[in-house]
C-alpha positions in Angstrom: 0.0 0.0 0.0 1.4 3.6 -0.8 1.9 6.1 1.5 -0.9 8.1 0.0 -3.5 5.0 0.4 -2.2 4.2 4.1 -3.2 8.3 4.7 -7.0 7.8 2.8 -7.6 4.9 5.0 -6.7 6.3 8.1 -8.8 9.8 7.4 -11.9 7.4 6.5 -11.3 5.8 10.2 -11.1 9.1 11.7 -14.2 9.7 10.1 -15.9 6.7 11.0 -14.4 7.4 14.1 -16.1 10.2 14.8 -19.6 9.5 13.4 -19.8 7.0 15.7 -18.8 8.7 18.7 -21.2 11.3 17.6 -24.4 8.7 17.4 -23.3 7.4 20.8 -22.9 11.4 22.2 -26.8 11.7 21.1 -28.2 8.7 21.9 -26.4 9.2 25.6 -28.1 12.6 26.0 -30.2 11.9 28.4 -31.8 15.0 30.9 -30.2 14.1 34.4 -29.5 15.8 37.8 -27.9 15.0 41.3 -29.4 16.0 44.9 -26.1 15.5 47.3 -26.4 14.1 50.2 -26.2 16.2 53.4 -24.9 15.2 56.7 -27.8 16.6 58.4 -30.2 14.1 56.3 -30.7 10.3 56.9 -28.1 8.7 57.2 -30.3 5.5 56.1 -31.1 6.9 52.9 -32.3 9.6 50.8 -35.1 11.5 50.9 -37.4 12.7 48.3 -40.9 15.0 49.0 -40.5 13.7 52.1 -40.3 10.3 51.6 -37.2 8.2 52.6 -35.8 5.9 49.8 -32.8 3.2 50.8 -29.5 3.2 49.7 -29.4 1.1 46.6 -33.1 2.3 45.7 -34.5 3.1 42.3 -37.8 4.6 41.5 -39.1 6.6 38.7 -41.1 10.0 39.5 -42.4 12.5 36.8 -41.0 10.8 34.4 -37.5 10.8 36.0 -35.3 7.3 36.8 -34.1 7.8 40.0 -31.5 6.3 42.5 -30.1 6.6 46.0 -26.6 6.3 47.1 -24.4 7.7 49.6 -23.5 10.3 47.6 -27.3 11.7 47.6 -30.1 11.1 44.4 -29.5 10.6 41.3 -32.2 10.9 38.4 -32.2 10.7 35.1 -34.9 11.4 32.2 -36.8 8.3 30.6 -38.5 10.3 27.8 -37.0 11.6 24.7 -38.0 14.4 22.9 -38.3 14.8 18.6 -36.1 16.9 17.4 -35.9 18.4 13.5 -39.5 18.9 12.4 -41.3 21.7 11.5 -42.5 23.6 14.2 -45.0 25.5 12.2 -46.8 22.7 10.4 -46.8 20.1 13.4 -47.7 20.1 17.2 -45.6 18.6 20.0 -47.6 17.0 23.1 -46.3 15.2 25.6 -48.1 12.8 27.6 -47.0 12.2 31.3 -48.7 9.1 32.0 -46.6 7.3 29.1 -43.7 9.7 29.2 -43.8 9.9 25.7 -44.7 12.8 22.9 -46.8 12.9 20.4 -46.0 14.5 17.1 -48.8 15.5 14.5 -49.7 17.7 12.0 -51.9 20.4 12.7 -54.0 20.7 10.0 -54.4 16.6 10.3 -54.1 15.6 13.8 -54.6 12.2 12.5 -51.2 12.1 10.7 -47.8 12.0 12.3 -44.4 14.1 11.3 -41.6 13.1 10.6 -38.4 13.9 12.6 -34.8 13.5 12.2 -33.7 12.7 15.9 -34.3 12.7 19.6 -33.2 14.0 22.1 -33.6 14.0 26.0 
């Protein structure tokens, strides 16, 4: 292989490279936040609205995956949102008892539109 075959096949790697980290970048994109712990909480767990969780718990609350460790809770987003569609001919809803959205057109509610991604 010449030199300038060995340097084609390494950009298209670095390419390939990069697509895929950026797939992985957006499918990872997921809405979290942490709650740390405070000394003058439980030290048996965490506590949420009032309501004390174990260490090693998981729950999910509005929609949100959440965790307690000793570090505090942890929660993380299980819905994603579409993303790329046009705003002005279709109408976003979300539903909270599915965590999911809904994507229509306005002038047909009974048709969906398309997208070109989530995120969340």
């Amino acid at each position: 292989m010449s030199y300038t075959g060995l340097i084609s096949l390494l950009q298209k790697c670095f390419l390939g490279f990069l697509l895929a980290v950026g797939i992985l970048v957006t499918l990872c994109d997921a809405a979290c936040f942490h709650e740390a712990a405070s000394p003058r909480k439980s030290t048996r767990g965490c506590i949420q609205d009032g309501k004390l969780y174990h260490y090693g718990a998981t729950w999910i609350k509005n929609c949100y995956s959440c965790s307690c460790d000793k570090g505090g809770i942890g929660c993380c987003s299980i819905f994603f949102r579409p993303d790329g569609f046009d705003e002005e001919k279709c109408k976003l809803t979300f539903h909270e008892e599915s965590c999911s959205y809904s994507l229509v057109q306005k002038a047909n509610p009974s048709k969906t539109c398309p997208f070109t991604g989530m995120v969340g």
